[in-house]
Each structure stands twice: as C-alpha cells, then as structure tokens.
TORKOL-4160 file (C-alpha; in steps of 0.2 Angstrom, whole numbers, padded with zeros to 4 digits, m for minus):
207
<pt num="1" X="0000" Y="0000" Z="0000"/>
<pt num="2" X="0009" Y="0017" Z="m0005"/>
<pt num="3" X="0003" Y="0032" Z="0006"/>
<pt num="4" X="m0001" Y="0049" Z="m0005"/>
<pt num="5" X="0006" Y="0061" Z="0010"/>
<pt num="6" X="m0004" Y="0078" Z="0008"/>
<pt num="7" X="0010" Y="0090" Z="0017"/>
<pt num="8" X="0024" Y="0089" Z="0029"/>
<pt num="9" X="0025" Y="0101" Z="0043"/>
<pt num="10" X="0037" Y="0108" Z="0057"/>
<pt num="11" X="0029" Y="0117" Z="0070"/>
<pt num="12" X="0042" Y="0128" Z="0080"/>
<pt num="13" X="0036" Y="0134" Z="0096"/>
<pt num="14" X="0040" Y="0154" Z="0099"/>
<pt num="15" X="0055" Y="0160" Z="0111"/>
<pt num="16" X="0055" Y="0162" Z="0128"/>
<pt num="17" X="0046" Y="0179" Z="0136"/>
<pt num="18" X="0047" Y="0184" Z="0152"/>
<pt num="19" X="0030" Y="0176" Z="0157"/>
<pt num="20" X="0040" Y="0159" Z="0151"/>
<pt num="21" X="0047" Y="0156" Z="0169"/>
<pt num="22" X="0030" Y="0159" Z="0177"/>
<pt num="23" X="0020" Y="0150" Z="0167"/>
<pt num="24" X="0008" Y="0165" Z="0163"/>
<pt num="25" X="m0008" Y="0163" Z="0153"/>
<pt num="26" X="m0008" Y="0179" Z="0141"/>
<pt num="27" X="m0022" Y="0180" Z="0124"/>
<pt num="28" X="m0012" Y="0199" Z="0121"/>
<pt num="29" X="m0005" Y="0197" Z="0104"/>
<pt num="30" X="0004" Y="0214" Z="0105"/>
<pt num="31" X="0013" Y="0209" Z="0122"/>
<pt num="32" X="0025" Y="0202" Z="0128"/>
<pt num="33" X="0040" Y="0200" Z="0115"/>
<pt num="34" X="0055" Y="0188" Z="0117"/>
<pt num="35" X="0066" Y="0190" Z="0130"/>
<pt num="36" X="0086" Y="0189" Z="0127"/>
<pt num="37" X="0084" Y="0170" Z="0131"/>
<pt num="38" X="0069" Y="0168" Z="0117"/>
<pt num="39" X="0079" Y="0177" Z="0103"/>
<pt num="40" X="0093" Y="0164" Z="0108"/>
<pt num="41" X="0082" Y="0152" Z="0107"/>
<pt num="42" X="0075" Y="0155" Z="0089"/>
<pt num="43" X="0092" Y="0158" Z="0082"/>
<pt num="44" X="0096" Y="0141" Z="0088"/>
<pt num="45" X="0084" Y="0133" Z="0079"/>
<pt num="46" X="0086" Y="0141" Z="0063"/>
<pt num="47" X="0101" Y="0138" Z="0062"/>
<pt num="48" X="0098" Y="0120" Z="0065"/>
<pt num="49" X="0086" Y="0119" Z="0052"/>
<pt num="50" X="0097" Y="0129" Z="0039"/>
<pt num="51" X="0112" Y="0116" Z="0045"/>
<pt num="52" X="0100" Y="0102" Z="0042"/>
<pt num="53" X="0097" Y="0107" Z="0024"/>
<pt num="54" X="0076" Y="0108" Z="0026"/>
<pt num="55" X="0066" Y="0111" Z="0014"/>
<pt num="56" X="0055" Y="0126" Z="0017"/>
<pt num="57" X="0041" Y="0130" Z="0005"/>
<pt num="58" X="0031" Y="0143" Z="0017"/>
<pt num="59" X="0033" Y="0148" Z="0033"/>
<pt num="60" X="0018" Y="0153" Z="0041"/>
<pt num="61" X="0016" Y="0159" Z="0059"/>
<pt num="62" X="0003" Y="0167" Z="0072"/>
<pt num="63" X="0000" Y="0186" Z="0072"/>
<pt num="64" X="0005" Y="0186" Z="0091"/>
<pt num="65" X="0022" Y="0199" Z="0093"/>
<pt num="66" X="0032" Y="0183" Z="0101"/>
<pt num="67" X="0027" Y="0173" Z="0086"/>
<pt num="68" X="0030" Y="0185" Z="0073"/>
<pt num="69" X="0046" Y="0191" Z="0081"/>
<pt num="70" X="0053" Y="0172" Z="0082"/>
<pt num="71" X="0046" Y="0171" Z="0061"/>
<pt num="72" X="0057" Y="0186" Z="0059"/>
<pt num="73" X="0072" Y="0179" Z="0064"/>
<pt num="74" X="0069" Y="0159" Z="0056"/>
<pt num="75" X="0065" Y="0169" Z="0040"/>
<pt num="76" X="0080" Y="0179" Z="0041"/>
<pt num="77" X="0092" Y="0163" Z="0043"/>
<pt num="78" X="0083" Y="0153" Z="0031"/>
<pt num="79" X="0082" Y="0167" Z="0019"/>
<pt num="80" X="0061" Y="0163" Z="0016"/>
<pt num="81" X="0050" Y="0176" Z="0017"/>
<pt num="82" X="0033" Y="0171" Z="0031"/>
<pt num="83" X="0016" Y="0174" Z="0029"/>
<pt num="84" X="0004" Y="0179" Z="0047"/>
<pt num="85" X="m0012" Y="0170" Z="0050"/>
<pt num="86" X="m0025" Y="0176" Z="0061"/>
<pt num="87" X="m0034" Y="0159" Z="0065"/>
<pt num="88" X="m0017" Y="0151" Z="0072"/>
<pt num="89" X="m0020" Y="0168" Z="0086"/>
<pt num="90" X="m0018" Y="0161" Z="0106"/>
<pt num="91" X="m0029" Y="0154" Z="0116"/>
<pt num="92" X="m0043" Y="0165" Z="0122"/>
<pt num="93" X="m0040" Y="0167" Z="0142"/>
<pt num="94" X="m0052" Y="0181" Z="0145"/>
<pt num="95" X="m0052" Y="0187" Z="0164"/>
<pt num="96" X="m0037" Y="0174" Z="0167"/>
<pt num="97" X="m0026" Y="0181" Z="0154"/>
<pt num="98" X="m0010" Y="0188" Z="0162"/>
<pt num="99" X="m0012" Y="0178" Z="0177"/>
<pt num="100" X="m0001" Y="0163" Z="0183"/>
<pt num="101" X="m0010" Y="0147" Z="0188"/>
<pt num="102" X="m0002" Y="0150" Z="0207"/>
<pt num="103" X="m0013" Y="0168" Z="0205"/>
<pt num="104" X="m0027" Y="0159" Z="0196"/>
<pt num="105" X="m0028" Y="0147" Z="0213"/>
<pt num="106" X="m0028" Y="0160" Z="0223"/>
<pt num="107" X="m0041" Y="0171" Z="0215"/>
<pt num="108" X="m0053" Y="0161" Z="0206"/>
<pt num="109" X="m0049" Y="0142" Z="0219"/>
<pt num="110" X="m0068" Y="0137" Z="0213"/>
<pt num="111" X="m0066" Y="0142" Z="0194"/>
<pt num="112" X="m0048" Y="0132" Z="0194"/>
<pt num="113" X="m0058" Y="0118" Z="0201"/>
<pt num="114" X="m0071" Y="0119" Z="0188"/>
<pt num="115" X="m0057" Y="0118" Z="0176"/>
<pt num="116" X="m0047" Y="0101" Z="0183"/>
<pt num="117" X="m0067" Y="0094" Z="0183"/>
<pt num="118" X="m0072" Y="0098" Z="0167"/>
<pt num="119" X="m0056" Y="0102" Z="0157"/>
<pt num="120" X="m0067" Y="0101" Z="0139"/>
<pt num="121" X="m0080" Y="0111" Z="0141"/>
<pt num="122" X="m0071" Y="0126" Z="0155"/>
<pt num="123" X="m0071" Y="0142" Z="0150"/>
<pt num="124" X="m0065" Y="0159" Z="0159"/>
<pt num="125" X="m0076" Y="0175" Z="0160"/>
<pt num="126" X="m0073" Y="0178" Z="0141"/>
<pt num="127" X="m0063" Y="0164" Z="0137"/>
<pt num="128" X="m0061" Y="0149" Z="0125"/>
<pt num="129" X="m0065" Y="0133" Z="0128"/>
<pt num="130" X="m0051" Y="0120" Z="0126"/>
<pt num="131" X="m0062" Y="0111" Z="0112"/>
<pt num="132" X="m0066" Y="0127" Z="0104"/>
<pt num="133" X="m0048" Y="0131" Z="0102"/>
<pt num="134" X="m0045" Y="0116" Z="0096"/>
<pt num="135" X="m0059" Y="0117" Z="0084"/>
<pt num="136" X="m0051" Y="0132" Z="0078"/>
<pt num="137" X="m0034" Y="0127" Z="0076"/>
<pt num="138" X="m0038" Y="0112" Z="0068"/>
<pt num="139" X="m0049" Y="0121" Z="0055"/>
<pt num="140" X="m0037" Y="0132" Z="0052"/>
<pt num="141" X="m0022" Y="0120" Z="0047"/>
<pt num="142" X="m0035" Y="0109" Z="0037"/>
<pt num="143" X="m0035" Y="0127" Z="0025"/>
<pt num="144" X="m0016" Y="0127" Z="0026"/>
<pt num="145" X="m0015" Y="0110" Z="0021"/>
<pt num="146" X="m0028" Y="0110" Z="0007"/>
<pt num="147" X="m0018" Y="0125" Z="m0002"/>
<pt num="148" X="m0003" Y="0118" Z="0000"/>
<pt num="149" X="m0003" Y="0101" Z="m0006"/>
<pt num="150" X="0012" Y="0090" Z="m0006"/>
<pt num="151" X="0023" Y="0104" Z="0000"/>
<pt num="152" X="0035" Y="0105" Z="0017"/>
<pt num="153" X="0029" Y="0118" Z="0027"/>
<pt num="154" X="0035" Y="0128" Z="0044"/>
<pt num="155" X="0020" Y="0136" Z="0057"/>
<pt num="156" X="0029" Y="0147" Z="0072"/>
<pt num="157" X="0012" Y="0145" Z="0084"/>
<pt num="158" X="0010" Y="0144" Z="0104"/>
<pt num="159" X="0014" Y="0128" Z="0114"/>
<pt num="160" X="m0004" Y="0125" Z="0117"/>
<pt num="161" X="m0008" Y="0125" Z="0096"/>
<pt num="162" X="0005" Y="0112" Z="0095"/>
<pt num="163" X="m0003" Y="0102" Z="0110"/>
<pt num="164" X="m0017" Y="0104" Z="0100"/>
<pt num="165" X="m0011" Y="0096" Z="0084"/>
<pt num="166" X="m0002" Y="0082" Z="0089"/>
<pt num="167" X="m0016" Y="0079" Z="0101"/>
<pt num="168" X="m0028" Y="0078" Z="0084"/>
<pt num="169" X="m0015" Y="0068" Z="0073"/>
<pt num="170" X="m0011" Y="0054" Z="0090"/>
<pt num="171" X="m0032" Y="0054" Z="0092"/>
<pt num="172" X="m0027" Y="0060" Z="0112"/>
<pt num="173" X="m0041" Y="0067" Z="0123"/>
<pt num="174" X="m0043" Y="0083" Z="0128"/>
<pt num="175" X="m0041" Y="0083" Z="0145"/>
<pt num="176" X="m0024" Y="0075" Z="0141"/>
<pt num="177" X="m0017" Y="0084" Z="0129"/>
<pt num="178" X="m0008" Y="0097" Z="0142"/>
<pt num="179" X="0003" Y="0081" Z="0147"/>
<pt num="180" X="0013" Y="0085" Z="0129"/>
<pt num="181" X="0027" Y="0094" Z="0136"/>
<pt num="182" X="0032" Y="0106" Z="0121"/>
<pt num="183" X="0047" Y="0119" Z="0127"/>
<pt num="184" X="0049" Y="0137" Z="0119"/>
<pt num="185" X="0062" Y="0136" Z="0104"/>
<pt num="186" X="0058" Y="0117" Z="0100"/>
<pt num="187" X="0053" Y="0110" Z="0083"/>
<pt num="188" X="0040" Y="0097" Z="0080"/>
<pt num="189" X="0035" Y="0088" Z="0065"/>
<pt num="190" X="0021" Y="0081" Z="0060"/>
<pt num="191" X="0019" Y="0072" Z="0042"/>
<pt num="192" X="m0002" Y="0073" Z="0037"/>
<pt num="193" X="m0007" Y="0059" Z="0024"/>
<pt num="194" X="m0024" Y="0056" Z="0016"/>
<pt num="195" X="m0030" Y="0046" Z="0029"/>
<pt num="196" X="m0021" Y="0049" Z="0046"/>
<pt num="197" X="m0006" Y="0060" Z="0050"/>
<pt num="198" X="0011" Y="0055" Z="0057"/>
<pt num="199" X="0021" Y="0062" Z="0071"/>
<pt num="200" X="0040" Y="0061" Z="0067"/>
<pt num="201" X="0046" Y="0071" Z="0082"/>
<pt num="202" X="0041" Y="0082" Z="0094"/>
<pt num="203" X="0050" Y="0095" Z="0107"/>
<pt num="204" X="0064" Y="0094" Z="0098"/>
<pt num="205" X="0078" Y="0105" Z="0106"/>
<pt num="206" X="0095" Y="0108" Z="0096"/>
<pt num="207" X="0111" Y="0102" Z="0107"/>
C-alpha cells in the first residue's frame, strides 16, 4: 500500500518571554515580545534547520508579537519570506489572561476547580474553551494543508496550538493533551497523509 502524503510540517514553538518562567496565561497578541533567552532560542533553531538542509516551501506563523518576532528571525536565517495568519491567534484566556496558575488558585480556587473537573468544556469570564480552540486550530491547518498540497511547510504557533495538533494527529483526549510537554524554541513535525497524520518528532531541542 503506497501512502499519498498531503504535506509535511514543522511546527516551531515561539521563544521564551518573560512570562515563560512563570508559566503565565496571556491572549495579548501585541505583548509580551521575546526575551534575550527567546531570541537565543529562535536563532538556535534556525540555524539547526538551515544546517540540516530543510526544505521550506512557506513559513507561516501566528500574528501574536512573540510569534512573529521568532518568524522574523527563522525567515532571516533561512532566507524565506513568512506569511501571518490570524486563526493560528492564542488561546482566548479572557479574565485569566496575564495571570499565573499559582494567581489563578488563589483568586478564582472554585473556577480552577471547575477547570481540573471539566477540562473540555471550562471556560473563563470571556474565554475559549479548550475544544473550541481546538476546533479552531484544527480548521485552520486543514485550509493550510488544502492550499498547499504536497509541499514542506514551517507554522511558528504557541505551545498550546502544538498540543493541540499532535493531540488531533495521536487521536489523544482533551483533557490529556496538556501532558505534551512542548518547550519554547523546540521543533516538532508532523507528516499529514490522506487518511491519518504521522508524528515524526516532537519538542525537539537543538544540542
């Protein structure tokens, strides 16, 4: 049986910020921008996938600053030009955005409950829902994929977009799909046939 794959894709995650170490929720797409450690980071790997002789057709990437910014600096090295896509935006946190999960326990205990219950369907004061998001993402990269058919692509998106994907492509539930570990600066790839989608690696962080 020969597979007819439809696309190839490396998701990079963005570079650090300084809500990295905190682990902050923030739906801002004009704030924050990379720290020292995330331009570091994004450097890193673009050189890594310039050394490893990739081939890029498109680079896409979120419109969030962090995103873009990390795009910049992958499209400078690998000398291809990237394109912004609104749907690929963050998660929707609504009255949680810019908070820490340690500040979220402590000023919303019940709604965090409400959350570790019912993980699916949660959703802050003006919020997203996990599904929802999901929904979205998904969508959007099934558009991606349709117009650009048998080609290699790159997406700079969030850590919780890349949960997301690989969540969809390994048929993983919802409420698990946080347990994907997926580190600022890391690449992962995800090759997307007619009928099922492969991961090749993920989180991958160059030595």
């Amino acid at each position: 049986m020969i597979f007819k794959r439809k696309c190839k894709i490396t998701f990079i995650c963005h570079g650090a910020t300084i809500n990295t170490e905190e682990n902050r929720l923030f739906d801002d797409e004009s704030y924050p921008a990379l720290n020292i450690a995330g331009k570091y980071e994004m450097e890193k790997i673009s050189e890594w996938i310039k050394n490893k002789g990739l081939k890029i057709d498109k680079i896409y990437s979120s419109p969030s600053l962090r995103t873009i910014q990390s795009a910049r600096i992958l499209s400078q090295v690998c000398n291809r030009e990237y394109e912004t896509i609104n749907e690929l935006n963050s998660r929707k946190s609504g009255i949680w955005s810019g908070l820490s999960f340690d500040e979220i326990e402590q000023k919303y205990p019940n709604m965090l409950d409400e959350y570790h219950q019912n993980p699916e369907t949660f959703c802050p004061q003006g919020g997203e829902t996990i599904s929802n998001y999901n929904k979205r993402i998904n969508n959007c990269l099934s558009k991606i994929i349709e117009n650009n058919l048998h080609k290699r692509l790159i997406i700079v998106t969030h850590p919780e977009a890349i949960q997301a994907l690989i969540a969809s492509a390994l048929s993983i539930p919802i409420r698990n799909q946080f347990k994907v570990y997926i580190p600022t600066g890391s690449a992962t790839q995800i090759s997307y046939f007619e009928d099922f989608a492969s991961l090749v690696y993920s989180a991958y962080l160059p030595i």
